[in-house]
C-alpha positions in Angstrom: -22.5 2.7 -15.6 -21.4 1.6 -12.4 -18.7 4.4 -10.4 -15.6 2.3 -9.8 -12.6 3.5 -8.0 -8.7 2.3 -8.7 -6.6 1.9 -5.0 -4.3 0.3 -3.4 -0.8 1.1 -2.1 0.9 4.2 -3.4 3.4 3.8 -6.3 1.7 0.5 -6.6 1.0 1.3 -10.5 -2.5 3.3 -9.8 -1.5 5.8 -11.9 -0.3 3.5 -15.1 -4.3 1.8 -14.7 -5.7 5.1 -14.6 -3.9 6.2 -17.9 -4.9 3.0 -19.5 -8.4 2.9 -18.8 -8.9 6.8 -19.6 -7.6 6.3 -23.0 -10.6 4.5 -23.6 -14.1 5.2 -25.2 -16.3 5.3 -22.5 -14.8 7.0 -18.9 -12.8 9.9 -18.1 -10.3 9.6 -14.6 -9.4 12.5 -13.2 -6.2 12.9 -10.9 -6.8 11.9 -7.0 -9.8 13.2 -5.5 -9.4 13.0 -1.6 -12.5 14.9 -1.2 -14.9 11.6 -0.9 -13.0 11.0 2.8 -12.5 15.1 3.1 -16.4 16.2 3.1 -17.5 13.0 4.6 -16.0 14.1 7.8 -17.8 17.7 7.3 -21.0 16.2 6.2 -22.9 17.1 9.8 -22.4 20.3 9.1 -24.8 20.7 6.1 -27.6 19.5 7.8 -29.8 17.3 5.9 -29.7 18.5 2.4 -33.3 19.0 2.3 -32.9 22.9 1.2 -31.1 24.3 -1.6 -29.5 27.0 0.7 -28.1 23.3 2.5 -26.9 22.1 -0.8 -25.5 24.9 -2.5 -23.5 25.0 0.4 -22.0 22.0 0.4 -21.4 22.1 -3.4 -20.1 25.5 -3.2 -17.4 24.0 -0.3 -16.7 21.3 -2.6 -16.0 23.3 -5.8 -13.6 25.3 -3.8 -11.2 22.0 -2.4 -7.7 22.1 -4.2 -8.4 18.6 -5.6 -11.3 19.7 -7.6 -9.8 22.9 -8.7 -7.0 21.1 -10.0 -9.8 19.5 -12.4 -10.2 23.1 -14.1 -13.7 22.3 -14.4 -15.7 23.9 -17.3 -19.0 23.9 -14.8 -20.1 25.1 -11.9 -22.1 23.1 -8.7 -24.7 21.7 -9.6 -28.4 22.7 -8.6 -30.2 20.1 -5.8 -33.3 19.5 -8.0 -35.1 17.9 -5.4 -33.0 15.5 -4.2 -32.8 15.2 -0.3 -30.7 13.4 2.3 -28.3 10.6 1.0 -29.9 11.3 -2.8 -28.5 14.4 -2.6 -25.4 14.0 -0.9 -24.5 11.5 -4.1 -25.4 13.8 -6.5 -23.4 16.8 -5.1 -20.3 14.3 -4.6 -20.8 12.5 -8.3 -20.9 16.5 -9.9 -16.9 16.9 -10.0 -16.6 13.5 -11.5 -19.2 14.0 -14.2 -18.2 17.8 -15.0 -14.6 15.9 -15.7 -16.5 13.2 -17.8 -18.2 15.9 -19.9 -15.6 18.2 -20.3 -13.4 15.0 -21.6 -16.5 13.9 -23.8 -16.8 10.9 -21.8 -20.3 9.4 -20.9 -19.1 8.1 -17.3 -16.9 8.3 -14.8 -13.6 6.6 -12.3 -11.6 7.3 -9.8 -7.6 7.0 -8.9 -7.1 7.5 -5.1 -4.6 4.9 -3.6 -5.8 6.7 -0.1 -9.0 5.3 -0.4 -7.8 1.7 0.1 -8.6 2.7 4.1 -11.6 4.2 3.7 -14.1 1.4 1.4 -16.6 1.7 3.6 -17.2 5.7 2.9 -17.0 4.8 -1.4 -19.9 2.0 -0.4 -21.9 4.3 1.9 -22.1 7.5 -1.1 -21.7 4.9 -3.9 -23.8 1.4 -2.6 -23.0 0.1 -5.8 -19.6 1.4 -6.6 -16.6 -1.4 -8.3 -13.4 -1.0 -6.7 -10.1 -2.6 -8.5 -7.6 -3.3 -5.3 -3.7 -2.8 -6.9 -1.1 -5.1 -5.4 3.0 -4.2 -5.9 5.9 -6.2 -4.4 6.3 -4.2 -1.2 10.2 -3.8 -1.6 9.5 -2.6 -5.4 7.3 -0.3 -3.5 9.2 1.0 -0.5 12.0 1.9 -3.4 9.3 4.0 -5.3 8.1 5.3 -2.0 11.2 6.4 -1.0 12.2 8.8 -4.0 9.4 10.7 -3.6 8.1 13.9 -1.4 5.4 12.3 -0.2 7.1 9.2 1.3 7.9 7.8 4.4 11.7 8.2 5.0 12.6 5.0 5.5 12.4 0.7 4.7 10.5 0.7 7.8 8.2 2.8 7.3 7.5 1.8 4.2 7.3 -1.4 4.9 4.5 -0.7 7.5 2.8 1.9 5.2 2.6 -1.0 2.4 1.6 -3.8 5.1 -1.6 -1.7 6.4 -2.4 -0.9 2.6 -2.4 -4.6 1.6 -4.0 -5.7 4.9 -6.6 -2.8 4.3 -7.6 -3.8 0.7 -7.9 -7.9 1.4 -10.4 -7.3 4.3 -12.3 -5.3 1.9 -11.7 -7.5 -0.8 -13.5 -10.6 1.8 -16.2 -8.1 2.1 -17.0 -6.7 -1.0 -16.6 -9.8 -2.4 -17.5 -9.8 -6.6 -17.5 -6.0 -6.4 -13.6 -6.0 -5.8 -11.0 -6.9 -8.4 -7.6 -7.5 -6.8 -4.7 -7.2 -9.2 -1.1 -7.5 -9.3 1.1 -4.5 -10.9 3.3 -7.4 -12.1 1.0 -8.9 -14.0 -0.7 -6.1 -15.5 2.8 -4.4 -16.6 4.0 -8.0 -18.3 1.0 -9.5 -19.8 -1.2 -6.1 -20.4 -3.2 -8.0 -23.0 -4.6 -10.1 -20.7 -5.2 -8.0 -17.4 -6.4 -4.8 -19.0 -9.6 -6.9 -20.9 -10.0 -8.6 -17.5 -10.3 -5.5 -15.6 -12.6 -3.9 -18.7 -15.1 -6.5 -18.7 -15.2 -6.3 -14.4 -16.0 -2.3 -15.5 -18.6 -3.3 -18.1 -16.8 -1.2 -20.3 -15.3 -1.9 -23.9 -11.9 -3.1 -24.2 -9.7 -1.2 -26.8 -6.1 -1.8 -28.0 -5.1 1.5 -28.1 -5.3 1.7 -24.1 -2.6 0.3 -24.0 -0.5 3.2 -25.4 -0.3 4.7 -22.2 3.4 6.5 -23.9 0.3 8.4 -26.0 -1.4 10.1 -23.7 -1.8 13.6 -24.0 0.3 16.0 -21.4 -1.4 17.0 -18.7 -2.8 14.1 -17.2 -0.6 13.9 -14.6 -1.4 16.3 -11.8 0.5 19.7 -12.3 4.1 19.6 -10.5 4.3 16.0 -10.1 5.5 15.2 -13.5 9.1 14.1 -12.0 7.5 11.5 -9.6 6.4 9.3 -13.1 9.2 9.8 -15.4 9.2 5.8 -16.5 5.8 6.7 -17.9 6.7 8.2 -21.0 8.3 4.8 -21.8 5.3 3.1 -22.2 3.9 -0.6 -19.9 6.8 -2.6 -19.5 8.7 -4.8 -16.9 11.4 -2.3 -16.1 10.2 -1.7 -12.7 9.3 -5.4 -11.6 11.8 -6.8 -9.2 14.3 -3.9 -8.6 14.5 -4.0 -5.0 16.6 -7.5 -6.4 19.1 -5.2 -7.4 18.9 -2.3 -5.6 18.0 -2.8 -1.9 20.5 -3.4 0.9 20.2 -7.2 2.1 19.7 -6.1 5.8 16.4 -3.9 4.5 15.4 -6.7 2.4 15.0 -8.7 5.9 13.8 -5.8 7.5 11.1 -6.1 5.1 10.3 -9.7 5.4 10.5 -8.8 9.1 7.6 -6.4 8.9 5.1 -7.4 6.4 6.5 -10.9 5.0 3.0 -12.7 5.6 1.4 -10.0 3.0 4.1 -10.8 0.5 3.4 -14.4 1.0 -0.2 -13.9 0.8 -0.1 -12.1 -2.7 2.6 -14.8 -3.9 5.8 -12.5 -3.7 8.9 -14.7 -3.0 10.4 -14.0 0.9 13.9 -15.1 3.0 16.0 -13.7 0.1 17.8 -11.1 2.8 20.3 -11.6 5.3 19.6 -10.0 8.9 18.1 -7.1 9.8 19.4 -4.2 11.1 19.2 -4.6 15.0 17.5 -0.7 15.9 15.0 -0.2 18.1 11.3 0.5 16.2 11.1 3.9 18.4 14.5 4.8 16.0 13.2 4.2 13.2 9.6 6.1 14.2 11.4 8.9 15.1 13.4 9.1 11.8 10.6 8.4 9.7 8.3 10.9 11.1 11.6 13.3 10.9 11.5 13.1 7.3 8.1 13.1 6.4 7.8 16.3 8.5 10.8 18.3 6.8 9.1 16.6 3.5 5.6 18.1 4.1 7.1 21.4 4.7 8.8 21.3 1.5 6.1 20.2 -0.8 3.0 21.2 0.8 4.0 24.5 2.5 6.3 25.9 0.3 6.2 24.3 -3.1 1.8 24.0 -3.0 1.9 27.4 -0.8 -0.4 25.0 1.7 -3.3 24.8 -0.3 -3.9 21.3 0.7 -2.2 22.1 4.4 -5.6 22.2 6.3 -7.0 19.3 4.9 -4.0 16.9 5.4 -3.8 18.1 8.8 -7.5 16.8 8.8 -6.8 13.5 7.6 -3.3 12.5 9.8 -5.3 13.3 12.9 -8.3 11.3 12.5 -6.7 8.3 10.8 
């Protein structure tokens, strides 16, 4: 089976596919990976995988990256076997996926990395033949989720921007990819799962099964360890609660702000706009500075103290090459 791989905004419902479509028969998805963009900007360093000393090297660097270890895999790297260059480099970067598979008694494999939505390109250079499903969210449903979180920008505008480059990011890969891309809206696969999840099955070639859809079912511990508090709703099963709470719950001013920012990409995906009043008149260099503020004292927090910076050097690694 083809490798697929599930992104798209954060808090834009990745995590509610990735529970559905692991529940069935025939893949296993593991928590976010991160490694596919972390290694590929290491990869020089391995030469040109045409020696085992080469490749056990990089497999022994990628059996030691947080993400992976969070897996608990049963096995260890796997051996080259001949494989050189670009052969071997897919091998040693589809062995964490299909350890998972097997351990799950899966025959294949997917992937759940909202990140990735930036970096398409790198999933088609490893994986020329890789699926991607593209997840689209009401931005201001988004920004709310975005902004209850450690991991979040620390304000409507930032948020706003964050969700605008996703979006924009995932349509120009959508034009490119073309039949390889399914673009779906959280809306519509949270009210009418019945419909949407068979969709997205049969773009996956794999089999459709009622019982997917029991997400509430899943057994504990398929949500990364220590984030069980960002997903609380999940436990309650696919449902409509989330749709449309910005209506409720954002200020009018930073429902404008919104429009403001990214109201062409909630046009484009056929999310309603001019529904707020006038946003707040504060300079964009404000805002940056605030934002930046937050997500700052917020990576302290989480990834310093609370992870004891296990992921530290390799976040640094992605914010300054972005």
């Amino acid at each position: 089976m083809r490798p697929f791989f599930i992104v798209g905004c954060d808090r834009s419902g990745t995590t509610v596919l990735r529970l559905i479509l692991d529940r069935g028969s025939d893949v296993a998805i593991p928590t976010e990976s991160m490694f596919l963009v972390d290694m590929a900007r290491a990869r020089e360093r391995y030469g040109g995988l045409d020696t085992d000393a080469e490749f056990d090297r990089l497999t022994a660097d990628l059996w030691r990256h947080p993400k992976v270890r969070e897996w608990l895999l049963a096995e260890g790297p796997p051996e080259r076997d001949g494989r050189t260059g670009d052969a071997a480099y897919r091998a040693a970067m589809a062995a964490p996926f299909e350890a998972y598979a097997r351990m799950h008694g899966k025959g294949a494999w997917g992937d759940k990395t909202p990140y990735y939505v930036r970096h398409i390109d790198e999933l088609r250079r490893v994986f020329p033949d890789a699926r991607v499903i593209n997840l689209v969210r009401d931005g201001r449903d988004v920004a709310l989720s975005l902004l209850r979180v450690p991991f979040g920008p620390g304000n409507v505008w930032g948020a706003a921007h964050q969700w605008r480059d996703a979006v924009d990011a995932g349509d120009r890969a959508a034009a490119e990819l073309g039949d390889d891309m399914l673009t779906i809206r959280y809306e519509d696969m949270v009210t009418d799962p019945a419909s949407v999840i068979p969709e997205v099955c049969s773009f996956l070639e794999i089999r459709y099964e009622p019982a997917m859809l029991a997400i509430e079912e899943s057994p504990a511990g398929r949500v990364a360890s220590g984030q069980e508090s960002w997903f609380t709703e999940l436990g309650r099963g696919i449902g409509p609660q989330s749709v449309g709470k910005w209506r409720r719950e954002m200020a009018s001013s930073d429902v404008a702000l919104f429009d403001e920012i990214a109201g062409p990409q909630l046009e484009r995906h056929g999310y309603v706009t001019g529904l707020g009043s006038t946003p707040p008149r504060i300079p964009d260099t404000a805002y940056l500075a605030h934002n930046w503020g937050v997500k700052l004292w917020q990576f302290g927090v989480l990834h310093v103290w609370q992870e004891r910076g296990r992921e530290v050097p390799y976040i640094v690694r992605r914010t300054l090459r972005r």
